[in-house]
Every structure is written in structure tokens, then in C-alpha cells.
C-alpha positions in Angstrom: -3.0 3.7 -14.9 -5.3 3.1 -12.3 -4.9 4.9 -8.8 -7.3 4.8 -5.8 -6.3 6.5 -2.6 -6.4 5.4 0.8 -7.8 7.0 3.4 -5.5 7.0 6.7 -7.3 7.0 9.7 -7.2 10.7 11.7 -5.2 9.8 14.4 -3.1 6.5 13.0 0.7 6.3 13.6 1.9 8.2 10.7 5.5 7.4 12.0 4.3 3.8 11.5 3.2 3.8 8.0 5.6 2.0 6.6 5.0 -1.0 8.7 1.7 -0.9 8.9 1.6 -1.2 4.7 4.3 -4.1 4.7 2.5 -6.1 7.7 -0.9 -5.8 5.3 0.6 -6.8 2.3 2.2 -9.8 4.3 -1.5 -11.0 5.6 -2.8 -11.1 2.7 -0.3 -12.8 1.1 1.7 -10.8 -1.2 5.1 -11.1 -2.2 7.0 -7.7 -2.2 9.0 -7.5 -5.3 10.3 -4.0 -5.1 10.8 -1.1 -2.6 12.5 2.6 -3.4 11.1 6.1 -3.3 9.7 8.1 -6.8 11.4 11.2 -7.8 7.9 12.8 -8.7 7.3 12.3 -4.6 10.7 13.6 -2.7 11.1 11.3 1.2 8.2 8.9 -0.4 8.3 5.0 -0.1 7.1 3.2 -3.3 6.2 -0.7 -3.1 5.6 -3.6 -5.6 3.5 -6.3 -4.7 2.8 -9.7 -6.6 0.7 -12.2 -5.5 1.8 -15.7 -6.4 3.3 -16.6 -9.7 0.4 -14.6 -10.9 0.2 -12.2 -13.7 0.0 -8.4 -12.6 1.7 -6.1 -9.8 0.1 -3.3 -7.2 1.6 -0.6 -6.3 1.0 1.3 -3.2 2.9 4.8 -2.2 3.3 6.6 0.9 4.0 10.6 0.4 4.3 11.6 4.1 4.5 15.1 3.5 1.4 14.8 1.7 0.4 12.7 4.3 -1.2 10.5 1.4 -1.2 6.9 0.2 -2.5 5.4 -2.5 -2.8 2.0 -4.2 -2.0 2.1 -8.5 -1.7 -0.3 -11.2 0.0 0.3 -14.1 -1.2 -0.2 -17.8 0.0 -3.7 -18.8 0.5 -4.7 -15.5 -2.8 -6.0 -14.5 -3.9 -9.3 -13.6 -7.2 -11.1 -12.5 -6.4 -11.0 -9.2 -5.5 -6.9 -9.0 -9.1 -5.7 -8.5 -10.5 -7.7 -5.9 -6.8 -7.1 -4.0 -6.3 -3.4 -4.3 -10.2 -3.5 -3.2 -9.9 -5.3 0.2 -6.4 -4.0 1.2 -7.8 -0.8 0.7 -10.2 -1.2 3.1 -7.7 -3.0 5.6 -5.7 0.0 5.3 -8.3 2.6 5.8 -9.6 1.2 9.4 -7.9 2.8 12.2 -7.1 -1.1 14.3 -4.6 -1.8 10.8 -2.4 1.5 12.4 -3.3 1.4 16.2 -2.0 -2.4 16.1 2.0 -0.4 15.7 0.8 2.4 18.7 4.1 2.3 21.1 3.4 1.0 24.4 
């Protein structure tokens, strides 16, 4: 398994999290395939994303009581466009506009 964490911005919308991962998935085009929680992570929110008909699924988790997210692909569940995808919504994720954008008013 491969896992990368994303750094959250100091100051982003914690509360927000959830939308701010689904409304980045959505840009860049992914199709959400599952959502439910891990035991390993108790309160956490655990997504599957797949991009077309395409081989392969991310993975992203949001442990709020860790205050930690991360992005992991799972052996055997790779495909050619995984890398360059867990690479760039990484970096979507970590800039602070992706979580000021859900700020209330």
C-alpha cells in the first residue's frame, strides 16, 4: 500500500473537510464509488474514488481527531492514472483557497 498525507492548511475549515474533499474529487473528475468510516480510525470518513471506466481506485481518509488526511492506494488496486491523480489533488488539497472557498459568510 501506498499512502501520502496531505497537508491541511493551518487555519482551513476543519468542520468543512468533508466537503471540501468531495467538491475536489468532483473537479477533477472522479467518480465516488464508496463512502463509510474505518474501524482502525473511530469518527473518520473513508472515500473511494475511480476515474472513468479506468482500472484502479484512490483512497483518501479524514481522521478529525487526528486532524489528518491522507490519500492511499491499495496493492492491486492501481491504475495508470493513480500517480499523476493522487499527485495533483494532493496539492489541490493542501492550498488553503481549496478550504477557505466553504468559510461561512
Amino acid at each position: 500500500m501506498i499512502e501520502t498525507e496531505v497537508l491541511v492548511p493551518a487555519g482551513g475549515d476543519l468542520a468543512a473537510a468533508e466537503r471540501v474533499v468531495e467538491s475536489c474529487c468532483a473537479r477533477q473528475q472522479l467518480r465516488l464509488t464508496l463512502k463509510g468510516t474505518l474501524s482502525r480510525y473511530p469518527g473518520c470518513i473513508h472515500w473511494h474514488y475511480k476515474r472513468g471506466r479506468e482500472r484502479g481506485t484512490l483512497e483518501l481518509t479524514w481522521w478529525p481527531r487526528g486532524r489528518r488526511l491522507w490519500i492511499a492506494v491499495q496493492n492491486g488496486r492501481t491504475g495508470e492514472w493513480i500517480e499523476a491523480a493522487a499527485a495533483e489533488l494532493k496539492a489541490i488539497l493542501e492550498r488553503r483557497e481549496a478550504w477557505e472557498a466553504w468559510e461561512e459568510p
